[in-house]
Backbone as CSV, one residue per row, in Angstrom:
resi,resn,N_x,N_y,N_z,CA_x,CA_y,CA_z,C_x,C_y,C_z
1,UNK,-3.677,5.679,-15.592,-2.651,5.571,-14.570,-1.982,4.210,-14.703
2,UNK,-0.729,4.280,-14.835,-0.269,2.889,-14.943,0.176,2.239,-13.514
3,UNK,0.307,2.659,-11.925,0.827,2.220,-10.711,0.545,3.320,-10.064
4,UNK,0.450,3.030,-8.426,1.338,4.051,-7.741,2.327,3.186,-6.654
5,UNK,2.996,4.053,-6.351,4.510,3.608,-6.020,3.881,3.932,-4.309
6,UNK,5.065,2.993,-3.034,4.931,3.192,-2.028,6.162,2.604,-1.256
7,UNK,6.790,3.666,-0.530,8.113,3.439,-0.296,7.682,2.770,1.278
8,UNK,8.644,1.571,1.137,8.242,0.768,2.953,9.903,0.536,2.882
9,UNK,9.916,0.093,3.988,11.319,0.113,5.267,10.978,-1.638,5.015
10,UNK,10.228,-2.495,5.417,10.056,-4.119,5.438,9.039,-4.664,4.383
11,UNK,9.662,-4.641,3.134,9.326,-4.695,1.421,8.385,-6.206,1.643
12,UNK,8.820,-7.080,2.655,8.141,-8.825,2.838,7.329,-8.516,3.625
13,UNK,7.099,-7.788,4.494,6.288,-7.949,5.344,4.593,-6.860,4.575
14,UNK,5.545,-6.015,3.521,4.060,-4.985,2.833,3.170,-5.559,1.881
15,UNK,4.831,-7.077,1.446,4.162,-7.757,-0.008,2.757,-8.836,0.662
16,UNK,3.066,-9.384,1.916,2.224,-10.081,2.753,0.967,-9.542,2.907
17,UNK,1.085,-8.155,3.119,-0.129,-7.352,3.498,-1.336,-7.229,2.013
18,UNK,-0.096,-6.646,1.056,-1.131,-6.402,0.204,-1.454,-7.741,-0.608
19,UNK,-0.880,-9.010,-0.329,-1.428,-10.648,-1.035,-2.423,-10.596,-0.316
20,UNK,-2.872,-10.202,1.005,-3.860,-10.658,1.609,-5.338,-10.007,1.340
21,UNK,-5.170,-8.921,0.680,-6.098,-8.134,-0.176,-6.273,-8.934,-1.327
22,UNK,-5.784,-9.920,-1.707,-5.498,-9.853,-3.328,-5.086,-9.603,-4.269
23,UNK,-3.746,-8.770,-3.871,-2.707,-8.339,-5.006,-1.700,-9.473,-5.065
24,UNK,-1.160,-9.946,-6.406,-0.542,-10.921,-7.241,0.478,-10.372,-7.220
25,UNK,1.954,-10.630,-6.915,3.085,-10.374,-7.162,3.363,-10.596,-8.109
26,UNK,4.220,-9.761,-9.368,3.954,-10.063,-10.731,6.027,-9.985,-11.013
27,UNK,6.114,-9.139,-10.108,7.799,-9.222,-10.024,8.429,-8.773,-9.229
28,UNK,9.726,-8.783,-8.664,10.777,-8.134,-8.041,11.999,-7.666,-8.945
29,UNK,12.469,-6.717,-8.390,14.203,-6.861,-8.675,14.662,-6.031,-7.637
30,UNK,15.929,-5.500,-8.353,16.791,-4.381,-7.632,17.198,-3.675,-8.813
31,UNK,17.006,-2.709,-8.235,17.032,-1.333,-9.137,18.336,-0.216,-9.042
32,UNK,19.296,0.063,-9.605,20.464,0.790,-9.268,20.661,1.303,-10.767
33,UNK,21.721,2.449,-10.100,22.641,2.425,-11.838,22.509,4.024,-12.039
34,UNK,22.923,4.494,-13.063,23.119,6.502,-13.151,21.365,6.886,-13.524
35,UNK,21.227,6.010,-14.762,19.671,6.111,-15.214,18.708,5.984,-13.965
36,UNK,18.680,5.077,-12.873,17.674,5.485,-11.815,18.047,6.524,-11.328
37,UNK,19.008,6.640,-11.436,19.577,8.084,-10.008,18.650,9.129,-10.761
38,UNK,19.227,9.562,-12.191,18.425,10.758,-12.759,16.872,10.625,-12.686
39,UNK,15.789,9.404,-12.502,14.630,9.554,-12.536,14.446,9.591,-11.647
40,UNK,14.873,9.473,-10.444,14.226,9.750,-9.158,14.626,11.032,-8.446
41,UNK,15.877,11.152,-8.834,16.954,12.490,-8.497,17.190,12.350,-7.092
42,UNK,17.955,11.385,-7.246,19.061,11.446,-5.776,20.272,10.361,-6.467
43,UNK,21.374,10.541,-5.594,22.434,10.045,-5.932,22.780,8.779,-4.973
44,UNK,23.107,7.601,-5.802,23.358,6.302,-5.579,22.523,5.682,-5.052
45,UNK,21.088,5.522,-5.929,19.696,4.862,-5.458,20.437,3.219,-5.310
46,UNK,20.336,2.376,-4.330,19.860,1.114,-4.928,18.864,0.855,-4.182
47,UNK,17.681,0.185,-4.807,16.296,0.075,-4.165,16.031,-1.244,-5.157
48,UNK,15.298,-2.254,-3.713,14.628,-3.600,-3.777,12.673,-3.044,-4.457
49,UNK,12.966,-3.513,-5.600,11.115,-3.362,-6.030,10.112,-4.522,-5.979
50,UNK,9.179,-4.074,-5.396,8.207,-5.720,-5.810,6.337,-4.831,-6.262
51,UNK,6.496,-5.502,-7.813,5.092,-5.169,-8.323,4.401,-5.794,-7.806
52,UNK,2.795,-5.208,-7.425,1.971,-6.134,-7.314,0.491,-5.613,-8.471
53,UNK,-0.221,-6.187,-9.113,-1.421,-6.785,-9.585,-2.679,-6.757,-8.564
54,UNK,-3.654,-5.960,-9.006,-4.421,-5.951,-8.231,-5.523,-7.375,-8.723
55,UNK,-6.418,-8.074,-8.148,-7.114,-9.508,-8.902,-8.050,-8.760,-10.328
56,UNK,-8.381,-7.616,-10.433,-8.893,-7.431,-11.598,-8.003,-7.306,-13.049
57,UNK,-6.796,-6.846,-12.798,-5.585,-7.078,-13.635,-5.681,-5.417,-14.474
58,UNK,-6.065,-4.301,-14.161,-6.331,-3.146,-14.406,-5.119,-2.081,-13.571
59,UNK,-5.006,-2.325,-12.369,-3.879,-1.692,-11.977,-2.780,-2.679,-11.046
60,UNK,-1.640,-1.414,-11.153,-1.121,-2.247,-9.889,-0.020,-1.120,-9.086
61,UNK,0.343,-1.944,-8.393,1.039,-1.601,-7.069,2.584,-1.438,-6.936
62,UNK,3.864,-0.635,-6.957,5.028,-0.631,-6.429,4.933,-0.585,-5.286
63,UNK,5.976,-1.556,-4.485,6.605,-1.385,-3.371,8.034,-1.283,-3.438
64,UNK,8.587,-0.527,-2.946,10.153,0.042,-2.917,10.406,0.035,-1.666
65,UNK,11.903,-0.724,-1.605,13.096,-0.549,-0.475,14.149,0.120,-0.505
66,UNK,14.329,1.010,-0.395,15.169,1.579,-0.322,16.416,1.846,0.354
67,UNK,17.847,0.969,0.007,18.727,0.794,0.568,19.916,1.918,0.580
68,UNK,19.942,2.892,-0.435,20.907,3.726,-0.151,19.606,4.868,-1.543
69,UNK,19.897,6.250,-1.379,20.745,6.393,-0.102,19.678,6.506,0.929
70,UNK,20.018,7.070,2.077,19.381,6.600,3.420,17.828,7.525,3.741
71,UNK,16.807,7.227,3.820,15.746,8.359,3.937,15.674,8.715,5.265
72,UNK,14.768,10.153,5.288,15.046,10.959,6.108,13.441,10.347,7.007
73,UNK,12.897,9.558,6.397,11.954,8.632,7.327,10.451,9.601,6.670
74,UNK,9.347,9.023,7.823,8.735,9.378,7.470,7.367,9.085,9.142
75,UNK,6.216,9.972,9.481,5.564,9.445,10.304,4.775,8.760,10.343
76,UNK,4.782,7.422,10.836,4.051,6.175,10.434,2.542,6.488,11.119
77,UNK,2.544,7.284,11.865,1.221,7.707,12.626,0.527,9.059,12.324
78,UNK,1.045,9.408,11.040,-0.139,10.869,10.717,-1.036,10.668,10.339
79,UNK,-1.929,11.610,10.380,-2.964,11.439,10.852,-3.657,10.904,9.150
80,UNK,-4.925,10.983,9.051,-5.568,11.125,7.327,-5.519,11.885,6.457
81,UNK,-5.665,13.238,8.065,-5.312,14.108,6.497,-4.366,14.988,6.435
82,UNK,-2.718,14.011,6.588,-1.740,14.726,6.510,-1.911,15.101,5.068
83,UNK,-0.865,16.352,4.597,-0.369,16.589,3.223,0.267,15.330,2.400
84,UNK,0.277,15.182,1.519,0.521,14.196,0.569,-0.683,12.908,0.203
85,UNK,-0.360,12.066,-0.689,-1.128,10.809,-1.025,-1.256,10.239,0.768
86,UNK,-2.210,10.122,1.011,-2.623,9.463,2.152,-3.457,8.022,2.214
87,UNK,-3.569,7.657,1.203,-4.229,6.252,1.408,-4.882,5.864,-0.454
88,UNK,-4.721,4.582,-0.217,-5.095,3.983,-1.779,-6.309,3.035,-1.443
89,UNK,-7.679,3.188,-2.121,-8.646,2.324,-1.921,-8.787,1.015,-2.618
90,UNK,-9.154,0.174,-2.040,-9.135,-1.140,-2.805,-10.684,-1.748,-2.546
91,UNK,-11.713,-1.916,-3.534,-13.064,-2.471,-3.592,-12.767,-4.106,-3.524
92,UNK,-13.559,-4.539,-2.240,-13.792,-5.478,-1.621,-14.767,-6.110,-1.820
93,UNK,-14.903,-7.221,-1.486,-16.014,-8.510,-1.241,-16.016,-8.720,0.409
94,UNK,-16.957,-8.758,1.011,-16.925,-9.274,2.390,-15.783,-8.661,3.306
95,UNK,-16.176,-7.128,3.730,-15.365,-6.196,4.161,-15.241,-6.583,5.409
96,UNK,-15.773,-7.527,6.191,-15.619,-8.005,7.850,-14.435,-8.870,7.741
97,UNK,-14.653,-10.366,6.460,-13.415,-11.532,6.953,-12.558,-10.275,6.247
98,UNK,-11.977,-9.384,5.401,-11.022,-8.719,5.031,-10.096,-8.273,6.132
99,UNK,-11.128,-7.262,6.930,-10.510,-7.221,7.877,-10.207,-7.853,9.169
100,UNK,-10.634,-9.100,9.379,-10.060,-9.965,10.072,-8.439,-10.474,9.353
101,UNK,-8.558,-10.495,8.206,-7.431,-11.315,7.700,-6.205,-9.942,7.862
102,UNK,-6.432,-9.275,7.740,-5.763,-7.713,8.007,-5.115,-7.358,9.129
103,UNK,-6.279,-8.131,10.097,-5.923,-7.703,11.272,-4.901,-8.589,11.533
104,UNK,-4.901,-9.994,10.731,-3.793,-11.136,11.574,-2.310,-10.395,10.762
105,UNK,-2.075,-9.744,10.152,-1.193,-8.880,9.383,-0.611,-7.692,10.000
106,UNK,-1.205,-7.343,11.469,-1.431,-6.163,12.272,-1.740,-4.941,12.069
107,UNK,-3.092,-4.984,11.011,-3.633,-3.723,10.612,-4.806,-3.409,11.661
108,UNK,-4.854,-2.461,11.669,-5.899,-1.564,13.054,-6.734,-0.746,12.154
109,UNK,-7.783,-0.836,12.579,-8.798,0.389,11.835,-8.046,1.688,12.281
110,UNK,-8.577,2.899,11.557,-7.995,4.177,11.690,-9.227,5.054,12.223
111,UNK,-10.374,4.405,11.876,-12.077,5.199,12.460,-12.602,4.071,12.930
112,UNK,-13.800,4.269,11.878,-14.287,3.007,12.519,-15.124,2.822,11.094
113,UNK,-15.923,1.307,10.860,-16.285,0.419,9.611,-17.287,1.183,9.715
114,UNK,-18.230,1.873,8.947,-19.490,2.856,8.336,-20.015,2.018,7.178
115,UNK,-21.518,2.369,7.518,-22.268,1.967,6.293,-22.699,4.001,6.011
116,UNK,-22.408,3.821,4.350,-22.774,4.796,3.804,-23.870,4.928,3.174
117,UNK,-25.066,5.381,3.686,-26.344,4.945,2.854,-27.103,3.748,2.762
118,UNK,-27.126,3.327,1.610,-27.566,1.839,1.001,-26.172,1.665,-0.088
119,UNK,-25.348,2.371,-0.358,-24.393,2.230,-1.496,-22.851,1.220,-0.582
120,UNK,-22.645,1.910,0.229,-21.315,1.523,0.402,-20.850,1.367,2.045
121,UNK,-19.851,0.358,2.301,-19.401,-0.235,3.551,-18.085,0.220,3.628
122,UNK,-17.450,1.377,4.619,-16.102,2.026,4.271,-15.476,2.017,5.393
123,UNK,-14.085,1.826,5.483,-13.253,2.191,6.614,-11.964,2.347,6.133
124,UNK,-11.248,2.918,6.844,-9.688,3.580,6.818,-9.034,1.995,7.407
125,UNK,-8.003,1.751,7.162,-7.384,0.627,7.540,-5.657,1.055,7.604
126,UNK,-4.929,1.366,8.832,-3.570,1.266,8.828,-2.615,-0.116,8.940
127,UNK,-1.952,0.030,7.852,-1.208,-1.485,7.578,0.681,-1.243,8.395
128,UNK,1.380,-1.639,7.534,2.441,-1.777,7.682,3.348,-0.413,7.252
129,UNK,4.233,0.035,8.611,4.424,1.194,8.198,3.412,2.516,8.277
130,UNK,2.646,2.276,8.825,1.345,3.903,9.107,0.605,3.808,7.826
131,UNK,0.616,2.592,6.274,-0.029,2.715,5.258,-1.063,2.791,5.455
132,UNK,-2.107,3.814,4.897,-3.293,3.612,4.893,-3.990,3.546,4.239
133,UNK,-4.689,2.031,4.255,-5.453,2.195,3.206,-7.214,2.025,3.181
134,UNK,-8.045,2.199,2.365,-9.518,2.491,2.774,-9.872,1.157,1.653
135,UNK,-10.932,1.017,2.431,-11.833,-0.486,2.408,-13.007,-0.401,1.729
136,UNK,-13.387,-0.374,0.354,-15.305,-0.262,0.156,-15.720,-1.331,-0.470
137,UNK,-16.632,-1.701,0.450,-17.419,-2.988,-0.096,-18.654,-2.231,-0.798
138,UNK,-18.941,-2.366,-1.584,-20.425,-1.896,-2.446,-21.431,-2.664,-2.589
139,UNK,-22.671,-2.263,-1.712,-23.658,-3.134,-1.511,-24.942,-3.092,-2.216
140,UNK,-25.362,-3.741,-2.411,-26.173,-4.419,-3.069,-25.750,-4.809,-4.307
């Protein structure tokens, strides 16, 4: 897999969210022109991009703004298990200060923090925009 892509409405305020995880901004631009239109298939894309790098340097992250043309939105409050990609996991160190630092970002748990077993420390985390994303610290 080389990315996955995630369309936000406030592109500074998602890049904030996901630095605070540990993703490296690796670039921006703006994206327009006939060639985007045909890969995305809509007419007169221009859209603000910002890559991010996750700290292991194995994957990474699009964020897209999308300035024209206009989206038909989306519900920032469905539930987990709406239809579509619903959340991207990111393996943690010290899953408590994470989500303190998350929280100063105004992310809210979506359940609640679980220990799974002896293996793993998990929770749903809604960020910016209804994103959700899930938390595993792996223990021992």
């Amino acid at each position: 897999m080389d990315h996955v892509g995630i369309v936000v409405d406030d592109l500074a305020v998602a890049v904030a969210f996901f630095a605070e995880l540990g993703l490296e901004l690796v670039g921006e631009a703006t994206v327009e022109g006939r060639a985007v239109d045909r890969v995305v298939g809509l007419d007169g894309v221009r859209s603000d991009v910002a890559m991010m790098r996750t700290p292991d340097g194995h994957s990474r992250l699009e964020l897209c703004k999308f300035h024209t043309p206009p989206s038909r939105g989306g519900d920032p409050a469905a539930p987990a298990n709406a239809l579509g990609i619903r959340h991207v996991t990111f393996a943690v160190d010290g899953i408590d200060d994470v989500l303190d630092r998350l929280r100063a970002h105004g992310a809210e748990l979506v359940g609640e923090l679980e220990q799974v077993g002896n293996s793993y420390r998990l929770c749903y985390v809604r960020g910016p925009e209804g994103i959700i994303i899930e938390l595993a610290e792996q223990m021992g």
